[in-house]
N, C-alpha and C positions, 0 to 999 in steps of 0.2 A: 531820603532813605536810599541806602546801597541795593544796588541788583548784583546778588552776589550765584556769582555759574561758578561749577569744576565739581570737580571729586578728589579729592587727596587722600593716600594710607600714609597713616599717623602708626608709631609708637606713642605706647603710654605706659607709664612708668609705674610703680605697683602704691604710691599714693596717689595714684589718677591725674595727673599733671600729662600734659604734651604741648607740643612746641607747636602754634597756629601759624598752616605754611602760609609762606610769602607770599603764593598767586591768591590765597584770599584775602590775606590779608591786605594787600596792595587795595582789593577792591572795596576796601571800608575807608568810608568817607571819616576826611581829618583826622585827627588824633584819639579815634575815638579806641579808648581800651577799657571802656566798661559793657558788657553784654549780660545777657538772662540767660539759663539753663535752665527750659523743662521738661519733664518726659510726655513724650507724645502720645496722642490720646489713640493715635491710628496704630502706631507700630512701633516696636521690642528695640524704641532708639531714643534717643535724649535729640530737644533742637536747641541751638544754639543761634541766638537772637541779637545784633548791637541794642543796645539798650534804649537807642532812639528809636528802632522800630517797633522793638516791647513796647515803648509806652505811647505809640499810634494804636499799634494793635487795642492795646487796652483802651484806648479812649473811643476807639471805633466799638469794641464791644460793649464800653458803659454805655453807648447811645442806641444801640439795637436792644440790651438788654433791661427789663425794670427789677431795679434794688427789691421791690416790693413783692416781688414773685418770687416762690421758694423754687420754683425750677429754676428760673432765670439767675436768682441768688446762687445757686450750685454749679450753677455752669459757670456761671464768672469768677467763682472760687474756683474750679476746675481748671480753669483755662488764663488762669495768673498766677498759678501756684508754681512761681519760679524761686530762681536763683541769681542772685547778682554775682557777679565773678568779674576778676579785673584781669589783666594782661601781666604778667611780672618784668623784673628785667629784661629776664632772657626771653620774651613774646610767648609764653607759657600761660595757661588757663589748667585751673584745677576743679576739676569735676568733682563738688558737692557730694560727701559721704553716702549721704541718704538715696543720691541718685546715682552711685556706682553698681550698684546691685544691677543696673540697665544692663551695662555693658560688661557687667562678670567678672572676671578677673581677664581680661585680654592684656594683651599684651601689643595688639595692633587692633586700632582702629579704621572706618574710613568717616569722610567727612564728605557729606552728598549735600550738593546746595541745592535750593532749590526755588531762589530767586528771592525769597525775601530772609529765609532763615535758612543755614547749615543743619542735616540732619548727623548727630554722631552716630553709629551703630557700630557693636563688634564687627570684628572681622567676619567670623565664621557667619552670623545672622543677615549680614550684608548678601553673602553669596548666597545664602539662602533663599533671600527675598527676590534676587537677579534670579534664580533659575524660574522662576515663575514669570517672566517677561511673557511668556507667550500666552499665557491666562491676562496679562497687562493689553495685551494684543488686538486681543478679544474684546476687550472691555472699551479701548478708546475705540474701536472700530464700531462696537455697539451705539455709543454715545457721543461722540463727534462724526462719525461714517453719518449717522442720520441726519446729523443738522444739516452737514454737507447734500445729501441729499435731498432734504427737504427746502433746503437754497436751490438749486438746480430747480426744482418742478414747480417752484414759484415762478423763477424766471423763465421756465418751456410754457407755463400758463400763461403768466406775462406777455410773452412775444406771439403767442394763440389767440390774444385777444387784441392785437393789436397795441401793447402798451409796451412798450421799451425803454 
């Protein structure tokens, strides 16, 4: 499975097609030009998935999830409800009809990685979602600041009780 980092702006052309740049696409393993598109369950973006990690992902959710359970049934139709899409000639992906309504009529996208799948988002939504960094700020300070902390006063106990 690719670890795929960057952020690229993308044109996209008014049938939804754009050209997948080089720095990411460099970072996908062998010759792979088949990927999944689906819209994300968190936020006003479509991800964009190799299609080898789609179906990790799916086989790790068939195994947390039971068939038999209509919650669990709906999340796993929730959360597979993609799109296969190939790469063309020209290194070009065409974003599914049904899931252009995400990104609107843009005319530039950007492409947010975020280590295991690419998120697509309009432009304008993109910048949107950046001005709120400092609420983002907040949040990882909330909930990693305390782990970090609560590491530390395990190990000031630790070294209080004689155990290092």
């Amino acid at each position: 499975m690719a670890l795929l980092l960057g952020k690229e702006y993308c044109k996209i052309d008014s049938n939804g097609r754009f050209k997948l740049p080089i720095a990411l696409k460099k970072q996908i393993e062998g010759d792979e030009r088949r990927f999944v598109i689906r819209q994300s369950i968190y936020n006003k973006c479509l991800e964009l998935w190799t299609y080898e990690s789609f179906r990790i992902e799916v086989e790790n959710l068939q195994g947390m999830l039971n068939p038999y359970n209509r919650e669990d049934r709906e999340m796993l139709r929730t959360l597979t409800d993609g799109n296969i899409v190939e790469l063309d000639v020209n290194d070009r992906l065409l974003v599914p009809s049904e899931q252009k309504a995400v990104i609107a009529d843009s005319k530039e996208i950007v492409l947010q990685s975020t280590g295991k799948f690419i998120e697509i988002w309009d432009h304008e939504e993109y910048h949107k979602m950046n001005a709120q960094k400092l609420t983002m700020a907040e949040k990882v300070d909330a909930r990693l600041g305390k782990l970090s902390s609560a590491a530390k006063s395990n190990n000031v106990e630790q070294s209080n009780n004689g155990v290092s």
